[in-house]
DSSP file (Angstrom, degrees, kcal/mol; ACC not computed):
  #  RESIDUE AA STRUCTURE BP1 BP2  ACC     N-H-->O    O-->H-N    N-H-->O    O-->H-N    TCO  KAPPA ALPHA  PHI   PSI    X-CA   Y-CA   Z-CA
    1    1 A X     >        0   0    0      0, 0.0     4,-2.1     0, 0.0     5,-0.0   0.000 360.0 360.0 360.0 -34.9  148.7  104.1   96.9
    2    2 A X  H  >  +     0   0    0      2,-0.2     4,-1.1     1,-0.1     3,-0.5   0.953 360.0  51.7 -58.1 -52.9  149.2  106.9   93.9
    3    3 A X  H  > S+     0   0    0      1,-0.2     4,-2.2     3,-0.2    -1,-0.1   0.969 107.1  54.8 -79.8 -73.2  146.1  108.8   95.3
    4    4 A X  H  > S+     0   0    0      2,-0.2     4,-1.7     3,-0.2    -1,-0.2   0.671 111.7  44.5 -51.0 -29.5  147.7  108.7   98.9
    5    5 A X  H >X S+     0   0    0     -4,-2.1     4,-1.0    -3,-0.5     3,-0.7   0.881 114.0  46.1 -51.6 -90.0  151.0  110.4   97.6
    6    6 A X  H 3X S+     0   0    0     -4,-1.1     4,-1.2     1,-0.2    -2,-0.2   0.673 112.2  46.6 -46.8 -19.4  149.6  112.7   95.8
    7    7 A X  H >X S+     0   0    0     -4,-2.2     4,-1.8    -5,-0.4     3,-1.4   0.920 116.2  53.5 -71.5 -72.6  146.9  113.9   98.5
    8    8 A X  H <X S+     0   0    0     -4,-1.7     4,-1.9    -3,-0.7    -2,-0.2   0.777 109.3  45.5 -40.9 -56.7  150.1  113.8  100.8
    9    9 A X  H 3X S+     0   0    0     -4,-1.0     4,-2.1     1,-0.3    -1,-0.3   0.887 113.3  50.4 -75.8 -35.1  152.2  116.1   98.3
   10   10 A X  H <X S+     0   0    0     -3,-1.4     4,-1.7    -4,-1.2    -1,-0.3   0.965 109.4  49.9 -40.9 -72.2  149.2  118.4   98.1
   11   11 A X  H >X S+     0   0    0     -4,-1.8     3,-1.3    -5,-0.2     4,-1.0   0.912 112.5  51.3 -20.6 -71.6  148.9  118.5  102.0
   12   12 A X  H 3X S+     0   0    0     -4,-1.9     4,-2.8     1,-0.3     5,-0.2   0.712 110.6  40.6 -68.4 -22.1  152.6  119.4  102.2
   13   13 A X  H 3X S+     0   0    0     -4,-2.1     4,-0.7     1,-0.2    -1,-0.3   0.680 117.6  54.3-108.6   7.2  152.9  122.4   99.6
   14   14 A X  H << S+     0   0    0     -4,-1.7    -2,-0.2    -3,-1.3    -1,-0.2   0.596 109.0  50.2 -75.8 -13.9  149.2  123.7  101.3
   15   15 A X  H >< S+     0   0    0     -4,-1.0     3,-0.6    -5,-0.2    -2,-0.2   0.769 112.2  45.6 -80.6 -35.1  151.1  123.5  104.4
   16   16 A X  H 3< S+     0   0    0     -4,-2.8     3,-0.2     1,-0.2    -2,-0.2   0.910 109.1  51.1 -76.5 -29.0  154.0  125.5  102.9
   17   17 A X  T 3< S+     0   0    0     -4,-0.7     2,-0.4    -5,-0.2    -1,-0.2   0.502  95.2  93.0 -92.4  24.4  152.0  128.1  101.4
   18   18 A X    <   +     0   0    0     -3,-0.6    -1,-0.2     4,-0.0     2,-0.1  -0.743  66.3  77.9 -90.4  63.1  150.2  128.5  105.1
   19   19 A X  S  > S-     0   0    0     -2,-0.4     4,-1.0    -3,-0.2     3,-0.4  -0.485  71.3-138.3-153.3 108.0  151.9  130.8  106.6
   20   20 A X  H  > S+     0   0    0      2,-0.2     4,-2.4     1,-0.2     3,-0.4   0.680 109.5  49.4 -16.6 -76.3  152.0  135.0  106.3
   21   21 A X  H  > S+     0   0    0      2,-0.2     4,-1.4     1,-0.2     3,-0.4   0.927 113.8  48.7 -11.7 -85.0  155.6  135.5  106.4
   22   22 A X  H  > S+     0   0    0     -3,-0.4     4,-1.7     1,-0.3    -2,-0.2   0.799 112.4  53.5 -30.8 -51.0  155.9  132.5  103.4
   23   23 A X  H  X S+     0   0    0     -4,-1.0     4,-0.8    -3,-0.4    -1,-0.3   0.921 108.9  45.7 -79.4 -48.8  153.0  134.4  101.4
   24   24 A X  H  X S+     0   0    0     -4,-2.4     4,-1.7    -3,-0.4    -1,-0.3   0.818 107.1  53.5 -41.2 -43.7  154.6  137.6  101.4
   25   25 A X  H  X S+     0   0    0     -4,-1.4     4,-2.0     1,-0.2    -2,-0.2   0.928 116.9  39.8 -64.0 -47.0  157.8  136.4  100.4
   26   26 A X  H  < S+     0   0    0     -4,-1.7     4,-0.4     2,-0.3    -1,-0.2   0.490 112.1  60.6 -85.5 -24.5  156.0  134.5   97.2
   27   27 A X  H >< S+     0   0    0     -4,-0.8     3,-0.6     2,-0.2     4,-0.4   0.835 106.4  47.4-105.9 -35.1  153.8  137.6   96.8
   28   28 A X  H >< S+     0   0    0     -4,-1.7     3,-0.8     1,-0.2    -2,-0.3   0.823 107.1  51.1 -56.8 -50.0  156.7  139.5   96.3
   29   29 A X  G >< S+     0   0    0     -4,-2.0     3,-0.6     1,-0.2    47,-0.5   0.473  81.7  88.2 -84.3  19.1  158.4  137.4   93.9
   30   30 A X  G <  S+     0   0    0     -3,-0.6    -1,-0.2    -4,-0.4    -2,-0.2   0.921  86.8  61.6 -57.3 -40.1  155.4  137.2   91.7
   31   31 A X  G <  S-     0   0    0     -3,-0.8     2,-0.3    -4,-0.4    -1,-0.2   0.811 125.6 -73.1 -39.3 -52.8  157.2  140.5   90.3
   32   32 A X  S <  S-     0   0    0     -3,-0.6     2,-0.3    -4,-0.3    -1,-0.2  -0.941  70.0 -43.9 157.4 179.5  160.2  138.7   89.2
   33   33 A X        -     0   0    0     -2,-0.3     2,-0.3    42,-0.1    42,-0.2  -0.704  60.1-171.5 -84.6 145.4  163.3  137.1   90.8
   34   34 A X        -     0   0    0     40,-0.5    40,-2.4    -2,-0.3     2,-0.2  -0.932  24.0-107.1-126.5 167.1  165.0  139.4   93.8
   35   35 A X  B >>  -A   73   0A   0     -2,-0.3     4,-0.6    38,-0.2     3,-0.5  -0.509  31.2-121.5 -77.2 165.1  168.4  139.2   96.0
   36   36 A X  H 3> S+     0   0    0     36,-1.9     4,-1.5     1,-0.3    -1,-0.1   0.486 117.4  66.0 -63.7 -27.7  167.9  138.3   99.1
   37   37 A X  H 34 S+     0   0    0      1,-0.2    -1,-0.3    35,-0.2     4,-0.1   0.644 108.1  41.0 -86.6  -9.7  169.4  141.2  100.1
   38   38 A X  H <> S+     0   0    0     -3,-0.5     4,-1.7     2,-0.1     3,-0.3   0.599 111.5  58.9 -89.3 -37.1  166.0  143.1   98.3
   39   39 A X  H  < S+     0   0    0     -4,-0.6     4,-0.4     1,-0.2     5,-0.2   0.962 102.5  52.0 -95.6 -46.0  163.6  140.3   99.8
   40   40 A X  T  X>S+     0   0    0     -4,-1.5     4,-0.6     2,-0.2     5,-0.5   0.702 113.1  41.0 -36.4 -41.5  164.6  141.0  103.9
   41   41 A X  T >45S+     0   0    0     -3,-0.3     3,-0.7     1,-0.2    -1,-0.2   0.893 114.3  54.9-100.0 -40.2  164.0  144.7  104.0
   42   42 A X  T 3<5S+     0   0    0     -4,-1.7    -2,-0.2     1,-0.3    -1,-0.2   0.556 117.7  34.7 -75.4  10.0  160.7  144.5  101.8
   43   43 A X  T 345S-     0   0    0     -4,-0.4    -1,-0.3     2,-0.2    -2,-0.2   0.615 101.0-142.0-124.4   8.8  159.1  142.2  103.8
   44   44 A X  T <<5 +     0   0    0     -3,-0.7     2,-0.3    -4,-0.6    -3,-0.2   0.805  48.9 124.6  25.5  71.3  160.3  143.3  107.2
   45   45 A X  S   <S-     0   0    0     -5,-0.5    -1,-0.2     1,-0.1    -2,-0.2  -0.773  71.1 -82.1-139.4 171.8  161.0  140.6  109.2
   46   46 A X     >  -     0   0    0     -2,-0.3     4,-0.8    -3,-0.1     3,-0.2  -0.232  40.8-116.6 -89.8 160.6  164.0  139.8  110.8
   47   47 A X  H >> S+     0   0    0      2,-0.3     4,-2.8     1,-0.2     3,-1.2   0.950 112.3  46.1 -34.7 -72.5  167.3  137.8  108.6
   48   48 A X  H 3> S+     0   0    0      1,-0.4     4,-0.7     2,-0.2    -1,-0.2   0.616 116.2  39.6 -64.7 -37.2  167.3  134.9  110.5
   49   49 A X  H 3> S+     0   0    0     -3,-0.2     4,-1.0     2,-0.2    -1,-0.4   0.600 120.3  47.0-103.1 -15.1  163.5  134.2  110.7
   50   50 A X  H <X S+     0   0    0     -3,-1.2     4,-2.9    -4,-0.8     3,-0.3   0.938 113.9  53.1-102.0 -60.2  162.9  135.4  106.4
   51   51 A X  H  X S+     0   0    0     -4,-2.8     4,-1.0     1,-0.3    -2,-0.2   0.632 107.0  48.7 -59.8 -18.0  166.0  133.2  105.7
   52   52 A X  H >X S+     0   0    0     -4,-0.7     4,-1.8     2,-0.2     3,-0.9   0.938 111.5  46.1 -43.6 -76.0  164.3  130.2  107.4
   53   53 A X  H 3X S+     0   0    0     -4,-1.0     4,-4.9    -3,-0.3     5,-0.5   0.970 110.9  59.2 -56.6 -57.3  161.0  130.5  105.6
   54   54 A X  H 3X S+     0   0    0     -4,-2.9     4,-1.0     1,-0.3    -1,-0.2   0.845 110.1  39.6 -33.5 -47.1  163.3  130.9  102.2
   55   55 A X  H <X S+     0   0    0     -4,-1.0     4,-0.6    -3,-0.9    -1,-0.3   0.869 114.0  53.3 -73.5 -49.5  165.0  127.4  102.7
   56   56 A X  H >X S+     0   0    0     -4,-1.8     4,-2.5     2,-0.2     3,-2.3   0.989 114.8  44.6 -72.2 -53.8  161.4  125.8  103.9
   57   57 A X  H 3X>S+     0   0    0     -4,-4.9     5,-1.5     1,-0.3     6,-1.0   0.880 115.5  50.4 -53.1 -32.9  160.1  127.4  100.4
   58   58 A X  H 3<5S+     0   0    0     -4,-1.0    -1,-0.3    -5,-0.5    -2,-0.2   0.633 109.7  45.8 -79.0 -10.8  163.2  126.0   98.7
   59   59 A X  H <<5S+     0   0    0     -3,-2.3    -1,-0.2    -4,-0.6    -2,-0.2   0.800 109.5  57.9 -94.5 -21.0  163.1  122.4  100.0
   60   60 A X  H  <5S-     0   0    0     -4,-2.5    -2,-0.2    -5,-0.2    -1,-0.2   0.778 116.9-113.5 -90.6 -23.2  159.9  122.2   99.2
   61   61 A X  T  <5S+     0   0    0     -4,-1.0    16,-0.3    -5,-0.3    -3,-0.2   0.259  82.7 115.8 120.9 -17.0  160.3  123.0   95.6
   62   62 A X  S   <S+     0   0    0     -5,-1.5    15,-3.1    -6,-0.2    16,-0.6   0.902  73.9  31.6 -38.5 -60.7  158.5  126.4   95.8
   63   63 A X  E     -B   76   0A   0     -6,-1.0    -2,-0.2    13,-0.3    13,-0.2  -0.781  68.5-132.4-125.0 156.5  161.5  128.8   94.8
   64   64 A X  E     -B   75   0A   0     11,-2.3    11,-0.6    -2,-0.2     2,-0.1  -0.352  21.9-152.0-104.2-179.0  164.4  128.6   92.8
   65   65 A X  E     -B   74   0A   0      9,-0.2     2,-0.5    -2,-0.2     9,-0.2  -0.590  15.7-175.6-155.2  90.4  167.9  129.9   94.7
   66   66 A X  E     -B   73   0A   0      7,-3.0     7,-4.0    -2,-0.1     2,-0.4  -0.834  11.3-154.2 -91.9 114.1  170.6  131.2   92.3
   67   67 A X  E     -B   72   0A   0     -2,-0.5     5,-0.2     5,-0.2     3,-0.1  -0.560  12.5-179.5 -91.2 152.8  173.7  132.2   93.4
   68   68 A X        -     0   0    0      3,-2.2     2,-0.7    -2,-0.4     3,-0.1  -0.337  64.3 -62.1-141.8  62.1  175.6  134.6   91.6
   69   69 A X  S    S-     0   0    0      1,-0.2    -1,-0.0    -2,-0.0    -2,-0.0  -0.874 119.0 -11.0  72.6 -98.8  178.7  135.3   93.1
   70   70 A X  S    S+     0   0    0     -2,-0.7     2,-0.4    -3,-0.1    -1,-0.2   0.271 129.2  75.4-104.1  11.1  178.2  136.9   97.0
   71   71 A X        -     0   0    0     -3,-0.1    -3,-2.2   -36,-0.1     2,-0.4  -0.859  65.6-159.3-109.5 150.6  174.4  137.4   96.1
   72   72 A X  E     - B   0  67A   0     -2,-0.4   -36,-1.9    -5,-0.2     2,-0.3  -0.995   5.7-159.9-134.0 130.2  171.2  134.8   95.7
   73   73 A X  E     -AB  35  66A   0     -7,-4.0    -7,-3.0    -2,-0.4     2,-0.3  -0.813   1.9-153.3-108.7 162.7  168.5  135.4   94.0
   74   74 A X  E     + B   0  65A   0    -40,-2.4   -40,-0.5    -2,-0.3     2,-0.2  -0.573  16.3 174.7-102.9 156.7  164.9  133.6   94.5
   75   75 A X  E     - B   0  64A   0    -11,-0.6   -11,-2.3    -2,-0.3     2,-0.1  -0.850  47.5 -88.0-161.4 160.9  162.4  133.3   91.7
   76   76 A X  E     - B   0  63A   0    -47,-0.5   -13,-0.3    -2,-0.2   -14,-0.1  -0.507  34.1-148.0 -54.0 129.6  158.9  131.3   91.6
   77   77 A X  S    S+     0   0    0    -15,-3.1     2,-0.4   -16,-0.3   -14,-0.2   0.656  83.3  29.9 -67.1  -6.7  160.1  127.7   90.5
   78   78 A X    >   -     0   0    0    -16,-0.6     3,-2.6     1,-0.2     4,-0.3  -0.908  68.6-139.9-141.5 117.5  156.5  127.5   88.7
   79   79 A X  T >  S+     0   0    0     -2,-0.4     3,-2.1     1,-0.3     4,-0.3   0.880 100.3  67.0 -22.5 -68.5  154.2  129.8   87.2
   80   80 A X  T 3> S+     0   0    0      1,-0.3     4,-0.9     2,-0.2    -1,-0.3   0.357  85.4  69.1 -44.3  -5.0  151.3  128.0   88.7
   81   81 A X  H X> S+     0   0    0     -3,-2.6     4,-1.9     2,-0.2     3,-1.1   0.978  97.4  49.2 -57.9 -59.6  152.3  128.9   91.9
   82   82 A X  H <> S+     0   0    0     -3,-2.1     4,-1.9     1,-0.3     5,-0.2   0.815 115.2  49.9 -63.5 -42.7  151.3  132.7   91.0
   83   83 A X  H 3> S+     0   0    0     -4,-0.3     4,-4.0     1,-0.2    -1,-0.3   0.943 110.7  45.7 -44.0 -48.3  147.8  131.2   89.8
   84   84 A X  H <X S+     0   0    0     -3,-1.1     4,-1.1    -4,-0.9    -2,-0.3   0.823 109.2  51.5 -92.8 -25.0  147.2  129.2   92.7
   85   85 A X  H  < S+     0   0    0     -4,-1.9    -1,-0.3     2,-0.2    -2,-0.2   0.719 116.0  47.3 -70.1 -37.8  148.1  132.1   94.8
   86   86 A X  H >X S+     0   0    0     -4,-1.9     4,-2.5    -5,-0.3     3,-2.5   0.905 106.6  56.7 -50.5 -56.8  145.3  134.1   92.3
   87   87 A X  H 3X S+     0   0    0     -4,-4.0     4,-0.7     1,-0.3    -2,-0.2   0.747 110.2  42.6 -81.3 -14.8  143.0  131.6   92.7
   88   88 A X  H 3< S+     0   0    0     -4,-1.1     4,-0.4    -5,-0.2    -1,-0.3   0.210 106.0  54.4-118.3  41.0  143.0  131.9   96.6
   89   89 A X  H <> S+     0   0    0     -3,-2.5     4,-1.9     2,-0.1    -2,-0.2   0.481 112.4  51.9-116.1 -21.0  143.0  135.4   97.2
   90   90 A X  H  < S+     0   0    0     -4,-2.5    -2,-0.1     2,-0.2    -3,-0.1   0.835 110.6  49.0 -66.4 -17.6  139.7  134.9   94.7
   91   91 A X  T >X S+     0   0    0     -4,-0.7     3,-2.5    -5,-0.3     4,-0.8   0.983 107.0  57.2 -46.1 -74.1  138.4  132.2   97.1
   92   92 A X  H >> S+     0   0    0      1,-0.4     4,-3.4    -4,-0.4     3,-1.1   0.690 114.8  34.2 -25.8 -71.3  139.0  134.5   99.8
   93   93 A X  H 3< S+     0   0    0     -4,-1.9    -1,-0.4     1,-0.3     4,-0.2   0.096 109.2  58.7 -98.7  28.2  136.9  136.9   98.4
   94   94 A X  H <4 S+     0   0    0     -3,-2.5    -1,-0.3     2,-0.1     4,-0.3   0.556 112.0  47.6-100.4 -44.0  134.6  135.0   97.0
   95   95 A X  H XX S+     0   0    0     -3,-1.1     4,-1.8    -4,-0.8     3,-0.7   0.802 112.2  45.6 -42.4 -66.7  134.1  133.7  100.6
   96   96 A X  H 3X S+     0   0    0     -4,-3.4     4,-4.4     1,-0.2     5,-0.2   0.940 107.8  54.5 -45.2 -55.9  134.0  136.8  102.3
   97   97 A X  H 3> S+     0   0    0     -4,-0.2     4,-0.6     1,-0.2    -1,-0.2   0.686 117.1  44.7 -68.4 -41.5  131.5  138.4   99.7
   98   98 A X  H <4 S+     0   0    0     -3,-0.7     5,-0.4    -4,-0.3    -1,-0.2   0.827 108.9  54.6-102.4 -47.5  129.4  135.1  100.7
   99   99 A X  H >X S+     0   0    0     -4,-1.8     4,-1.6     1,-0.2     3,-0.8   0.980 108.2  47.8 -39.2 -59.6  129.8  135.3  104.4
  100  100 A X  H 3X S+     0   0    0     -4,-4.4     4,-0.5     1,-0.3    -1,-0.2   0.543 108.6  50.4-118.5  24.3  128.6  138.6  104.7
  101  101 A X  H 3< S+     0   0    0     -4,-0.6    -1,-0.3    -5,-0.2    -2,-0.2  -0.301 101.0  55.7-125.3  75.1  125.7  138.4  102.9
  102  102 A X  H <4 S+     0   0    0     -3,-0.8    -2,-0.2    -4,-0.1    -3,-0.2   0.232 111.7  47.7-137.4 -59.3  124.4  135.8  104.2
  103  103 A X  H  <        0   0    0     -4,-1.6    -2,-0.2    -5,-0.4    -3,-0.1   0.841 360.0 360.0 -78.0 -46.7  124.9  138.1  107.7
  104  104 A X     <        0   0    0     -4,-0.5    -1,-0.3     0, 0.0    -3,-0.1   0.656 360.0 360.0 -42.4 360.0  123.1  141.4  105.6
């Protein structure tokens, strides 16, 4: 039953970090923590639909959300996000690399 959680909890935060929007937002706070009011215009996507994605990242455990009077800031809640977010843009291109030479 332990091995079915954890494969479940696994699923769920590869299912949050599946999405573009989501990956930007995260790719962005690798820098550091930003306001909200910083994180909207650098990723250009509309309020409604960035703050959405913000909340999904935050229930899930992804990002931290500190308010600080009329501002909130985000930050990674875990290094190892910013690793595992390394370690599949090296997949990626580890993938690619393999893909098309194989095709060469």
């Amino acid at each position: 039953m332990a091995d079915d959680r954890m494969r479940q909890l696994k699923a769920d935060l590869l299912k949050a970090l599946g999405q573009p929007t989501r990956l930007k937002i995260l790719e962005l706070l690798l820098d550091g923590e930003r306001c909200v009011c910083e994180i909207f215009p650098a990723i250009g996507g509309e309020q409604s639909n960035v703050s959405k994605h913000l909340g999904f990242l935050r229930s899930q455990g992804i990002v931290i959300a500190d308010r600080r009077g009329m501002r909130v800031f985000y930050r990674l809640a875990d290094k190892k996000i910013a690793k595992l977010l390394e370690d599949a843009e090296n997949c990626v291109k580890g993938t690619m690399r393999s893909r098309f030479s194989a095709v060469a």
